[in-house]
NUFIFI-136229 format. One line per field, with one value per residue (C-alpha): residue number from 0; y, x, z. Coordinates in steps of 0.5 Angstrom, whole numbers. Example, Ala and Ser with C-alpha at 12.3 -4.5 7.8 and 13.67 -1.06 7.14 Angstrom:
% residues 2
resi = 0; 1
y = -9; -2
x = 25; 27
z = 16; 14
This chain:
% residues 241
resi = 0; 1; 2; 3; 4; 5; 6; 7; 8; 9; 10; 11; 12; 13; 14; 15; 16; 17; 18; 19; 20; 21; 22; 23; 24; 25; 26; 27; 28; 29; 30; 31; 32; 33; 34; 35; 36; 37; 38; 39; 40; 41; 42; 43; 44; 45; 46; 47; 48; 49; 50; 51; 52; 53; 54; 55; 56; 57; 58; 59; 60; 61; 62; 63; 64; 65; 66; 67; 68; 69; 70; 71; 72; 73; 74; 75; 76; 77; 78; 79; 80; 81; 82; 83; 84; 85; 86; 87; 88; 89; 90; 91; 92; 93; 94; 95; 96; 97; 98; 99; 100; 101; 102; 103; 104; 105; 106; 107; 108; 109; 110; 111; 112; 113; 114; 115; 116; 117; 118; 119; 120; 121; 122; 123; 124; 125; 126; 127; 128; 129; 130; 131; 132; 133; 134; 135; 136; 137; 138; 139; 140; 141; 142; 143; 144; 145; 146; 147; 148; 149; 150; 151; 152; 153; 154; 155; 156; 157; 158; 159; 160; 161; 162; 163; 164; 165; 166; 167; 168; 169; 170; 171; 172; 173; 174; 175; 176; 177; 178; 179; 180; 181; 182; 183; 184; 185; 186; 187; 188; 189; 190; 191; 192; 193; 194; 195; 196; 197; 198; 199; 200; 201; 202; 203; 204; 205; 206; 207; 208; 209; 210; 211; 212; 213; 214; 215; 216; 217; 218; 219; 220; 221; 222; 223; 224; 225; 226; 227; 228; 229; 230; 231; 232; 233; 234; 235; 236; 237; 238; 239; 240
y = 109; 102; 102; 104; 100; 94; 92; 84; 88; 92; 86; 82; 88; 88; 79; 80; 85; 81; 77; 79; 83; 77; 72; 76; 79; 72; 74; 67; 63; 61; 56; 58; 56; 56; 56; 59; 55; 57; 55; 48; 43; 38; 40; 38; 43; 37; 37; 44; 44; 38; 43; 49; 45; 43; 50; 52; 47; 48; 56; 57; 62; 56; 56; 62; 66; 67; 69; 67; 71; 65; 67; 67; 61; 58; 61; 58; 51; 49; 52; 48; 41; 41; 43; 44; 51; 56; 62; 63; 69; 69; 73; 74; 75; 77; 74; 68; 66; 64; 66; 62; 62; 57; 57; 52; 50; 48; 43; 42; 37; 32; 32; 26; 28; 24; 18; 22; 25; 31; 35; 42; 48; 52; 56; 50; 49; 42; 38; 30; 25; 23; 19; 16; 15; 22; 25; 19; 24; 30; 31; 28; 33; 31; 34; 38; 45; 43; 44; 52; 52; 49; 56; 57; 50; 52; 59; 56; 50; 54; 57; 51; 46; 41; 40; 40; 35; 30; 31; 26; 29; 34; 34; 40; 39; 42; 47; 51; 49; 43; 37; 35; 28; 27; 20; 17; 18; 24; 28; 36; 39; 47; 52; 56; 62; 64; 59; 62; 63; 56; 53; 57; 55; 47; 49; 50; 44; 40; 42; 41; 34; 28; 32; 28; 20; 18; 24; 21; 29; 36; 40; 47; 50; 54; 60; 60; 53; 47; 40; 34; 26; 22; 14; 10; 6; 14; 17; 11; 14; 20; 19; 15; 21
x = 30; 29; 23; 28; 34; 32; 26; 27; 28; 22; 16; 20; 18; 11; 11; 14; 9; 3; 5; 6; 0; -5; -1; 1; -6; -8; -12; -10; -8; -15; -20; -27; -31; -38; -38; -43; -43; -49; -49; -47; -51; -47; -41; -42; -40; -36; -30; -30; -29; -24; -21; -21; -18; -12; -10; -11; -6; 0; -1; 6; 12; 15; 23; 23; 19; 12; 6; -1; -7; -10; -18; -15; -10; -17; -21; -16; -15; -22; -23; -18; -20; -28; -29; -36; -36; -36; -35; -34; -34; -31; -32; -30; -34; -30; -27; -28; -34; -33; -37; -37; -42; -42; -44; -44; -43; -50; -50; -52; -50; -45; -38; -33; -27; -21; -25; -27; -32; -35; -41; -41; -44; -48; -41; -36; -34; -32; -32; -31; -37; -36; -44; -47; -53; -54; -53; -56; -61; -56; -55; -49; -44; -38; -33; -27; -29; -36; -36; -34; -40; -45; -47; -50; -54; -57; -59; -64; -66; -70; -74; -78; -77; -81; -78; -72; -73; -72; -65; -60; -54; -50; -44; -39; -37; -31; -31; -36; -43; -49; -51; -56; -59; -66; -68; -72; -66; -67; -62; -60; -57; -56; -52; -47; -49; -57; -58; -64; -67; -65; -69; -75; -75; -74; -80; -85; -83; -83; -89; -94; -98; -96; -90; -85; -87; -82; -78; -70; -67; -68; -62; -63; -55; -58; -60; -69; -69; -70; -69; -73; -71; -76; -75; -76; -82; -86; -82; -86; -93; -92; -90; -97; -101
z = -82; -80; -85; -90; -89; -85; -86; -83; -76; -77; -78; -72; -67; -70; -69; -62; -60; -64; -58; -53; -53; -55; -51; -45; -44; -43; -50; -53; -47; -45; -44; -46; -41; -46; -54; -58; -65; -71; -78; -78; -81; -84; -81; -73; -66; -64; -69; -69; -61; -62; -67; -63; -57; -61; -63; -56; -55; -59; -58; -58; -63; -68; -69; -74; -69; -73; -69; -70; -66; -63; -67; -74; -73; -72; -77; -82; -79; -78; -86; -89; -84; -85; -92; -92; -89; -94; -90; -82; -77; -70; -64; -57; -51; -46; -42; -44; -49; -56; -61; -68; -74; -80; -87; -90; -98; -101; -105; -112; -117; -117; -122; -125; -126; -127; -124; -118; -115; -113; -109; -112; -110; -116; -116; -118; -111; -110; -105; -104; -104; -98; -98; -105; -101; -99; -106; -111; -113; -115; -122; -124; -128; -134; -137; -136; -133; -131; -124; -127; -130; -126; -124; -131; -130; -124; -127; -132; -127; -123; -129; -129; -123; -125; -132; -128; -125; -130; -131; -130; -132; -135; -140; -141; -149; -151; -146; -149; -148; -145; -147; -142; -141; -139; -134; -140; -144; -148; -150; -151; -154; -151; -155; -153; -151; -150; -144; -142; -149; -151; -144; -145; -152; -149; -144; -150; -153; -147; -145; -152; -151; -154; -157; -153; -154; -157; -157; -157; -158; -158; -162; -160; -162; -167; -165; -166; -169; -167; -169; -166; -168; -166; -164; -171; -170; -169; -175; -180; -176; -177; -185; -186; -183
């Protein structure tokens, strides 16, 4: 009948009981005396316990009388704090040891947005560049949506790292396909769908000997074709051959 006719009274007895249990059983209110943390490599032990200490702190009923478990209430805090932490599991060893296993985001590529900066991992998920230093390397992501795509980057760069390794940066155009820009300047121009035949097609290219001096782009937007411009000066040598 309550379940019927009021529900409101029924999710209050099931919060006070949440409560009660947790916080009378002396599951919550509780100082650990050891915390076991794994996981972690950007995200420090440190401010996770500083994060656990203040929850442990101000385990208390608010004024509308909600109740959160103390292990939930810490699952939430230290993810929506530390950004870095992809997933986290907590456990408890009774009676008073806490266990706690971090992972984290890896990062992959750098996006602009809106005069902004992000890491990224190869999923999208953004982060705010907290050190140019540490990610001056990474390859740097533009354009609206990029950072929803990444994945479809990090999926052909790991045919062949070590052509990979020359790109600088990346263009998301008109929210369809990859412009991709090399170190030394050279452009290309990917197609909307086929990644992966593209880059392969692109690998070939870039491998042939000789056949990147002067190599300003290539257009591999049309499906088994592509078109090489070539610097002037290396246009008017090959004229004369």
């Amino acid at each position: 009948m309550l379940k019927m006719f009021k529900p409101t009274i029924l999710d209050k007895i099931y919060k006070k009981s949440e409560f009660y249990f947790f916080h009378y059983l002396n599951l919550d209110n509780h100082q650990f005396n050891k915390i076991n943390i794994s996981g972690n490599k950007r995200v420090t032990s440190e401010e996770i316990i500083l994060i656990i200490d203040k929850a442990q702190s101000h385990l208390v009923e608010n004024k509308d009388g909600d109740y959160q478990p103390l292990i939930k209430q810490l699952v939430a805090d230290i993810r929506e704090q530390l950004l870095w932490i992809n997933q986290i599991v907590i456990t408890r060893s009774m009676p008073n040891v806490l266990n706690i296993t971090i992972t984290e985001y890896e990062p992959f590529a750098l996006w602009q947005d809106e005069g902004k900066k992000y890491v990224i991992d190869k999923e999208g998920n953004a982060i705010p560049q907290e050190s140019e230093e540490e990610f001056k390397n990474f390859v740097i992501l533009s354009g609206k949506g990029a950072n929803i795509h990444a994945k479809s980057l990090f999926n052909i760069f790991v045919m062949d790292p070590n052509l990979s390794a020359n790109v600088y940066s990346a263009t998301w155009v008109g929210d369809r396909r990859w412009d991709i820009r090399f170190e030394n300047g050279m452009l290309i121009k990917l197609p909307e769908n086929n990644l992966d035949k593209a880059w392969k097609s692109l690998i070939r290219i870039y491998n042939l000997p000789g056949s990147n001096i002067g190599l300003k782009m290539i257009d591999l937007r049309i499906d088994d074709k592509a078109y090489l411009e070539y610097e002037d000066s290396v246009m008017k040598e090959l004229q004369h051959l």
